[in-house]
Wavefront OBJ file of the C-alpha trace (Angstrom):
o trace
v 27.091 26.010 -7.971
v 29.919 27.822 -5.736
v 32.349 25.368 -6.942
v 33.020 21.908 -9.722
v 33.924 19.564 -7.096
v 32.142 18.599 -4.274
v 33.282 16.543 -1.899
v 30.197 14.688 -1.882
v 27.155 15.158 -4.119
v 23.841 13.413 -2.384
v 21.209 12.681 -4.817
v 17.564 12.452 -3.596
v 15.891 14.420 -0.669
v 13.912 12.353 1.000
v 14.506 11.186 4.837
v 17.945 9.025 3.671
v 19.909 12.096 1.658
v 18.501 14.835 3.480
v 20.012 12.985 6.577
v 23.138 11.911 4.605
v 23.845 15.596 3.219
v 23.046 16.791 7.003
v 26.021 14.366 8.699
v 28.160 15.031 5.881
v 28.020 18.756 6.028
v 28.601 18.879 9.551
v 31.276 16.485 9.340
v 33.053 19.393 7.506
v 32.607 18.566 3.695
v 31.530 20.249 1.399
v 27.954 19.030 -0.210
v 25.445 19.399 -2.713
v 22.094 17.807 -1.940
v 20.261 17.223 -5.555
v 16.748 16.461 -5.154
v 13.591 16.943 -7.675
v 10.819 18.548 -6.562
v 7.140 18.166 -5.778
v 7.282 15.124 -5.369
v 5.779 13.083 -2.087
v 6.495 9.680 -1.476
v 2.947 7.727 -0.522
v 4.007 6.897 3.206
v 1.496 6.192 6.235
v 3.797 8.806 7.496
v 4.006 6.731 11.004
v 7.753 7.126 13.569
v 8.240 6.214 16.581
v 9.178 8.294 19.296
v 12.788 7.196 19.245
v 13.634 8.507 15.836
v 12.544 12.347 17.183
v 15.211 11.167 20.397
v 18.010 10.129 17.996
v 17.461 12.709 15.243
v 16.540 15.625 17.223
v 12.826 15.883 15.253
v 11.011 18.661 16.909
v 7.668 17.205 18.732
v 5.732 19.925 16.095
v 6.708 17.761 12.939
v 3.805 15.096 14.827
v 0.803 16.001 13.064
v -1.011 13.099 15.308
v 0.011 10.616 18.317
v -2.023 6.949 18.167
v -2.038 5.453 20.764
v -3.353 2.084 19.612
v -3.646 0.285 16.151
v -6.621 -2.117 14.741
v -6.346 -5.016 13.300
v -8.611 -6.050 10.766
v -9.080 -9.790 9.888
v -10.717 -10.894 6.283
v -13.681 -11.838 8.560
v -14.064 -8.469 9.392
v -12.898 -9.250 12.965
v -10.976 -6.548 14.440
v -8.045 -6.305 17.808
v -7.588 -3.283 18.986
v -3.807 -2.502 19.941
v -3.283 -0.051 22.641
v 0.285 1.339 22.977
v -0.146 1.435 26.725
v 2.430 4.078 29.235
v 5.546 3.193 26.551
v 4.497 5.391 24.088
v 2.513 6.636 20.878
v 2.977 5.965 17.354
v 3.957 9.924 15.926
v 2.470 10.529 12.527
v 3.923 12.996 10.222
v 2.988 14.801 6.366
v 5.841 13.841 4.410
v 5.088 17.242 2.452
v 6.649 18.977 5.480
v 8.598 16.508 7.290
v 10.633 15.813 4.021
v 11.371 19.458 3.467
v 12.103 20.340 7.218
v 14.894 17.631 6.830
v 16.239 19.392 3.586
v 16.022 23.064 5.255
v 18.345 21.460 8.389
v 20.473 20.194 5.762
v 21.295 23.613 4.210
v 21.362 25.181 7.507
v 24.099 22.521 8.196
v 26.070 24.366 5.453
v 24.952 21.392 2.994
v 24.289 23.112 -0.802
v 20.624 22.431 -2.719
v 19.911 22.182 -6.246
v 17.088 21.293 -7.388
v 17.310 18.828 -10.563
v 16.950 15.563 -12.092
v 19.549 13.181 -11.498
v 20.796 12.018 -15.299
v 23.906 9.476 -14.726
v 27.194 8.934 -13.512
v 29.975 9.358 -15.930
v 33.623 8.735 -15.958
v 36.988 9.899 -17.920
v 40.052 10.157 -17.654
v 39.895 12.844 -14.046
v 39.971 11.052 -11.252
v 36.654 11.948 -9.676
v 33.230 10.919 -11.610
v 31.083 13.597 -13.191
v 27.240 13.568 -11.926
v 25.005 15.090 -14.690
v 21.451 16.459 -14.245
v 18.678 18.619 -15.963
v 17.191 21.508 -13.623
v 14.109 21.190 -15.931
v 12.677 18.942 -18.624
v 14.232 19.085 -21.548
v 16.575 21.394 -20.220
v 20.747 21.603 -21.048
v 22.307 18.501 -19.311
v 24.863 20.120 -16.931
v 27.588 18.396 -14.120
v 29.462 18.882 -11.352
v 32.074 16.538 -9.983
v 32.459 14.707 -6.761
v 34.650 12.688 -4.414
v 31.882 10.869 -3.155
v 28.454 9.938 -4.261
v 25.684 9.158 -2.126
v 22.862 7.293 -4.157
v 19.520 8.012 -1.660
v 17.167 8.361 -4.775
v 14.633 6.031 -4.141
v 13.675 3.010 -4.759
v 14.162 1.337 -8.007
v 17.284 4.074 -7.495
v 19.107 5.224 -10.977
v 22.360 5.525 -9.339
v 21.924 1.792 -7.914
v 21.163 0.158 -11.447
v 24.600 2.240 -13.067
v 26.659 2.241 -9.695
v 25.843 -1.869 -8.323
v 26.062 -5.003 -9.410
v 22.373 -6.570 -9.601
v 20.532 -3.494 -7.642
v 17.994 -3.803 -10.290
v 16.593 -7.161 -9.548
v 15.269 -5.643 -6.264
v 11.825 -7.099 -5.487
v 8.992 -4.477 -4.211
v 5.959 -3.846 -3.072
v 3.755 -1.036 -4.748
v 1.836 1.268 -2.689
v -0.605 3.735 -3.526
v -2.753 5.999 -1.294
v -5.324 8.633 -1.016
v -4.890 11.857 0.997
v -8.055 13.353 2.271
v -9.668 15.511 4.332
v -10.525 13.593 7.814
v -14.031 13.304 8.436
v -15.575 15.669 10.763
v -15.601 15.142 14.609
v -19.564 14.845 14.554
v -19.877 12.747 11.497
v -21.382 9.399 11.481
v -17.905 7.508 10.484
v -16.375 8.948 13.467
v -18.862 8.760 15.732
v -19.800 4.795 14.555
v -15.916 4.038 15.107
v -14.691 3.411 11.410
v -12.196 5.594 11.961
v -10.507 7.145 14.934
v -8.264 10.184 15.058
v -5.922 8.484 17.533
v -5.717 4.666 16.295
v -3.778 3.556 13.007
v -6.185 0.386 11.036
v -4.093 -2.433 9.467
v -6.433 -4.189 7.025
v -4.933 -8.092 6.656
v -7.554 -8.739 3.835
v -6.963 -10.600 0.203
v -9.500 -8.299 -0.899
v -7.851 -5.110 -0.751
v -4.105 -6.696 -0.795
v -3.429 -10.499 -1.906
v 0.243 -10.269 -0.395
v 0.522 -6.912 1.760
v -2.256 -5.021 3.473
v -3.891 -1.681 3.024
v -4.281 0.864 6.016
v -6.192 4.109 7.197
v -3.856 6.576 9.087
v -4.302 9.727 10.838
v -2.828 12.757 9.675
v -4.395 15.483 11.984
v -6.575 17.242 9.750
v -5.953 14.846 6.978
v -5.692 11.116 6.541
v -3.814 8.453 4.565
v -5.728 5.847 3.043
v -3.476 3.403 1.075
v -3.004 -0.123 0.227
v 0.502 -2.293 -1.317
v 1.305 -4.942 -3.070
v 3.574 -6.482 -5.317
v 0.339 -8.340 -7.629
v 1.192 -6.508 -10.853
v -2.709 -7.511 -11.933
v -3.950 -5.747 -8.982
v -5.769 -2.911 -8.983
v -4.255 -0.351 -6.014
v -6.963 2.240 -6.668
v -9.674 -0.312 -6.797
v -9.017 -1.351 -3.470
v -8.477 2.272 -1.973
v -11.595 2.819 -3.672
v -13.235 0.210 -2.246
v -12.086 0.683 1.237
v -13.101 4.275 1.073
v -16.812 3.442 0.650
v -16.914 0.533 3.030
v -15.541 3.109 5.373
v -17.914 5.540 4.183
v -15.294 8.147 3.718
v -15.631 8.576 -0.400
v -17.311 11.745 0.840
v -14.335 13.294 2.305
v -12.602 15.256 0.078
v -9.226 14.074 -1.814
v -6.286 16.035 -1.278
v -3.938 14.250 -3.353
v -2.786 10.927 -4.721
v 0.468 8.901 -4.684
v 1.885 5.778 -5.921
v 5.400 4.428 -5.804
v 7.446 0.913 -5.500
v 8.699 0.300 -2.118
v 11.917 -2.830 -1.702
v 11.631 -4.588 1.078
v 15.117 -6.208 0.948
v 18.166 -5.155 1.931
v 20.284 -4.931 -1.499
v 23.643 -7.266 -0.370
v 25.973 -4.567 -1.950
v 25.347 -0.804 -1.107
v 28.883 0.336 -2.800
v 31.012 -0.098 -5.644
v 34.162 -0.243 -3.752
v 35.335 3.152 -5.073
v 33.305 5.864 -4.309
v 29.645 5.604 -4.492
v 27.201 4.429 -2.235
v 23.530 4.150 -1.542
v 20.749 4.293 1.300
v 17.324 4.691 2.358
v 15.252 2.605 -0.227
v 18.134 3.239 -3.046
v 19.385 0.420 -0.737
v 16.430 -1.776 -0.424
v 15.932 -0.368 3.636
v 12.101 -0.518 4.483
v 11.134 -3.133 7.010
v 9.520 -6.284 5.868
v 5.801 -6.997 6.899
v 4.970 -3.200 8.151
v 6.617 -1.668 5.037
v 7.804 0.930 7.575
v 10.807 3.080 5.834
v 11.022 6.433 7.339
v 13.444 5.859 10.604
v 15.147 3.363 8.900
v 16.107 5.498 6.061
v 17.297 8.234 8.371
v 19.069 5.720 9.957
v 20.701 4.193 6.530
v 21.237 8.051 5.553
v 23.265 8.395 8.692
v 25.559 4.861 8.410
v 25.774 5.748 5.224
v 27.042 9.360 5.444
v 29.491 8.210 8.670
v 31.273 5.558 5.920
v 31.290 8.311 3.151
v 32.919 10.425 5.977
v 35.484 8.068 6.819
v 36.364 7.171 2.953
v 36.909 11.358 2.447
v 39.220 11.468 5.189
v 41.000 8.411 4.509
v 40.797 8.010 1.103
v 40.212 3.989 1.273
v 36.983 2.892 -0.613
v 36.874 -0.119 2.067
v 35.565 2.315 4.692
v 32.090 2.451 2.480
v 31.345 -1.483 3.280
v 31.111 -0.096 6.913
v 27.688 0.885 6.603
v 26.010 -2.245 5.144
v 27.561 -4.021 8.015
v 26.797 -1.508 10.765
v 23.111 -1.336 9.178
v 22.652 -5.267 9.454
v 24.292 -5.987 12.968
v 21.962 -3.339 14.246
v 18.760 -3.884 12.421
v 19.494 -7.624 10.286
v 17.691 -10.333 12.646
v 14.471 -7.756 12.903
v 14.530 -7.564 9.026
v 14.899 -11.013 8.585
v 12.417 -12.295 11.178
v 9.982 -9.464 9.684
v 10.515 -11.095 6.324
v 9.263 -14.268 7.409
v 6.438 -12.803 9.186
v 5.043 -11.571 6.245
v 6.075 -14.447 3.860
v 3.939 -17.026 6.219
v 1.098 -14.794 7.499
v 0.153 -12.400 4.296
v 0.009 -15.744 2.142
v -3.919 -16.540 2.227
v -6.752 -15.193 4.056
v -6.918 -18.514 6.025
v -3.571 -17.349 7.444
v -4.500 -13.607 7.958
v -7.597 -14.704 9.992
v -5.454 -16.839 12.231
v -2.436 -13.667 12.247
v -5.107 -11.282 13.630
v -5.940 -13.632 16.625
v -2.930 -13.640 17.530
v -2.621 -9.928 18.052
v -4.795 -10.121 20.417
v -2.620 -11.673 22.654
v -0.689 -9.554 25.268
v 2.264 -10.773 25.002
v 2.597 -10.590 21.472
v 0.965 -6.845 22.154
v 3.619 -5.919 24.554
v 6.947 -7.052 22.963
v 5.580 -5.610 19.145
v 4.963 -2.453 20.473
v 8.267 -3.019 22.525
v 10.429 -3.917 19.378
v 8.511 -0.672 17.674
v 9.692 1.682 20.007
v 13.010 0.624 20.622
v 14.000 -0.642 17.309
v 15.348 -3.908 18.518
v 14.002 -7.770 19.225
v 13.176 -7.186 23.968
v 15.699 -9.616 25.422
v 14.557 -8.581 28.866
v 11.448 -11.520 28.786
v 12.729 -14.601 27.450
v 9.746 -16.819 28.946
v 7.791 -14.561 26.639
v 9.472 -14.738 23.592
v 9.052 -18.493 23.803
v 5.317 -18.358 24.957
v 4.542 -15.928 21.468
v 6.948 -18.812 19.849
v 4.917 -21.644 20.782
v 1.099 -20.020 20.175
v 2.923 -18.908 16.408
v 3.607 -22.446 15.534
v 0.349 -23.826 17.074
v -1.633 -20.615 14.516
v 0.811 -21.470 11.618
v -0.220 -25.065 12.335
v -4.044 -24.861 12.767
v -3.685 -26.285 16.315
v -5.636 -23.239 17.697
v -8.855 -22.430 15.606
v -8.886 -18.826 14.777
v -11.793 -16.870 16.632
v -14.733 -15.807 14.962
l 1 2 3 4 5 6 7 8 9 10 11 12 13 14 15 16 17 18 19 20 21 22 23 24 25 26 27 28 29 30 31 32 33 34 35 36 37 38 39 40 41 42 43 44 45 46 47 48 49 50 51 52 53 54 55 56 57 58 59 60 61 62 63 64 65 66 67 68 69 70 71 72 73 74 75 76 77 78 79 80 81 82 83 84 85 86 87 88 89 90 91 92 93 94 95 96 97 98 99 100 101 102 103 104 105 106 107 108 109 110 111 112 113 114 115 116 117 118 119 120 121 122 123 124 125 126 127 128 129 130 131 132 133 134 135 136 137 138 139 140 141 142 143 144 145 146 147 148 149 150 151 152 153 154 155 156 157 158 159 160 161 162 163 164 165 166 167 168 169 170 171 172 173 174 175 176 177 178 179 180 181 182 183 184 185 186 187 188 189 190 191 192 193 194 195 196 197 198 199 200 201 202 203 204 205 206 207 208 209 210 211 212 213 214 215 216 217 218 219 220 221 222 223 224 225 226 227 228 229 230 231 232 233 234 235 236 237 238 239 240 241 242 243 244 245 246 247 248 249 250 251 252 253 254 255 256 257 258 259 260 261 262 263 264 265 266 267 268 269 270 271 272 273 274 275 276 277 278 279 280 281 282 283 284 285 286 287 288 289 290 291 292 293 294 295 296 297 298 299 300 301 302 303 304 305 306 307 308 309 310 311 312 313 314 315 316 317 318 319 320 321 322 323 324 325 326 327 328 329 330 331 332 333 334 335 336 337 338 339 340 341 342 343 344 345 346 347 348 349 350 351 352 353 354 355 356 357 358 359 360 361 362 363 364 365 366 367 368 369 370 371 372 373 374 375 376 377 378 379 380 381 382 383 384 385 386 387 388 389 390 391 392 393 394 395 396 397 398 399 400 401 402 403
């Protein structure tokens, strides 16, 4: 360390501090980003092309483009999702998309240590002392800050000291499989079990009573993964399972990962004097798709701009900017998410009819709409009301499901 007190010390390096420590720094303060390492957050990996536009990602970060996604019914049935002329659905390694973010960080004149975070504690100097070990069972050690940015993950340490409650955060667990993607000429790509361009959303009770489990393509590797929040349920069971249905227990396995995931929006991300949290240390990650990685840049970002204005100022009300410029944005796609998933992902009887749906083209076009551009498409009313109308008459059993 160059110096005791940092203006503001971001803890975790993942998409949300890495971004956080990146504004800050070229904001003008002075930053240390404290992250642990090795470790890789078990992520589909999927962006869309608007988070490379408003984050300046370099196009080589994509290690694949789909251009459609399957859906998978408990049936077995499966609707096929192409993206169409809007777009792709990018696909990065969190291995190296993680750590380019944390190189642009330092580059940004942001400092890195690498440690585990211990706690934050106070005396009588006016700024709060962060301590950390840079090994296990190492000396605890500390450096002071102005500010503290809590983007540590979920279940976040510096949420459960820092916020009232932030420990009664519900979450999903996921787990996942990296492997080697099958061969070109193999029989599972050639019999269309998997596809090198198209991400598969399995909607089955079998492999996820209340979330879903997915294959993804990673370029030369693959994600396989399932989540759920069924503390009886066995993740690997069901990765296992899906693995040989898919006939891919042959490809080799890279690595493993398993982590909780929120999937609500904590209702306090400060503590009104000078810490505050984002990415999934602030409960961030879309409900339904479980999708985390732009918003958490995004939550880095608001985050970061409040912890800004507080530095400058030197009122703590500037942090409750973020929370609020978070929700006004993103709120009413969270919450319509979260009933999405608390209706359809209740019983297979419900999955069944949420897959027929999908294939309807107007509830094709505005998802893949609403994906892209991060917000509910006002430009087609008529078709918000025609998805509105076949919803109610699936939720309702007025349409039979296909077969």
């Amino acid at each position: 360390m160059t110096q005791e007190i940092y203006d503001a010390v971001v803890i975790g390096g993942g998409p949300a501090g890495a971004t956080a420590a990146t504004e800050l720094a070229l904001a003008g303060h002075s930053v240390l980003l404290m992250e642990r390492g090795g470790r890789i957050k078990p992520c589909g990996g999927a962006v869309p092309p608007r988070m490379l536009e408003d984050f300046d990602i370099p196009q080589s970060l994509l290690v694949a483009r789909a251009r459609s996604a399957r859906m998978i019914a408990p049936s077995g049935r499966a609707v096929d999702m192409p993206v169409g002329e809007i777009g792709y659905v990018g696909m990065v390694d969190r291995e190296e998309f993680d750590e380019w973010l944390r190189v642009r960080a330092c580059d940004s004149g942001a400092e890195r240590l690498c440690a585990t975070f211990d706690k934050v504690e106070r005396d009588e100097h006016p700024h709060p002392r962060v301590t950390f070990r840079r090994e296990r069972g190492g000396p605890i050690e500390s450096v002071r800050a102005r500010c503290i940015v809590g983007a540590d993950g979920a279940r976040s340490a510096v949420a459960k000291q820092c916020l009232p409650n932030a420990e009664r955060v519900k979450c999903v667990f996921a787990y996942h499989e990296i492997i080697k993607s099958p061969a070109n000429d193999s029989e599972v790509f050639e019999s269309g079990a998997y596809d090198a361009n198209r991400c598969d959303v399995f909607y089955q009770g079998k492999l996820s009573p209340d979330f879903y489990a997915w294959v993804f393509p990673h370029g030369d590797t693959a994600s396989i993964g399932v989540g759920s929040a069924n503390k009886g349920f066995s993740l690997r069971g069901a990765v296992s399972e899906m693995r040989s249905e898919l006939d891919l227990t042959r490809c080799e396995t890279v690595r493993r990962e398993g982590a909780p995931i929120p999937l609500k929006p904590l209702k306090r991300w400060d503590n009104g004097a000078d810490v505050i949290v984002a990415g999934d240390a602030a409960g961030i990650v879309a409900p339904a798709s479980g999708e985390g990685i732009y918003y958490a840049m995004v939550g880095g970002q608001v985050s970061a701009q409040a912890a800004s204005q507080f530095l400058k100022t030197g009122q703590a009300k500037a942090l409750k900017t973020a929370r609020s410029k978070f929700m006004k944005e993103h709120g009413r796609v969270f919450w319509i998410l979260g009933i999405m998933q608390y209706f359809w992902y209740s019983s297979d009887k419900r999955r069944e009819r949420f897959v027929d749906m999908c294939d309807d083209k107007d509830v094709q076009q505005l998802t893949w709409q609403a994906y892209m551009n991060k917000k509910l498409v006002r430009s087609k009313p008529m078709a918000h009301v025609k998805i509105f109308l076949k919803d109610t008459a699936h939720l309702l059993g007025l349409r039979p499901a296909s077969s």
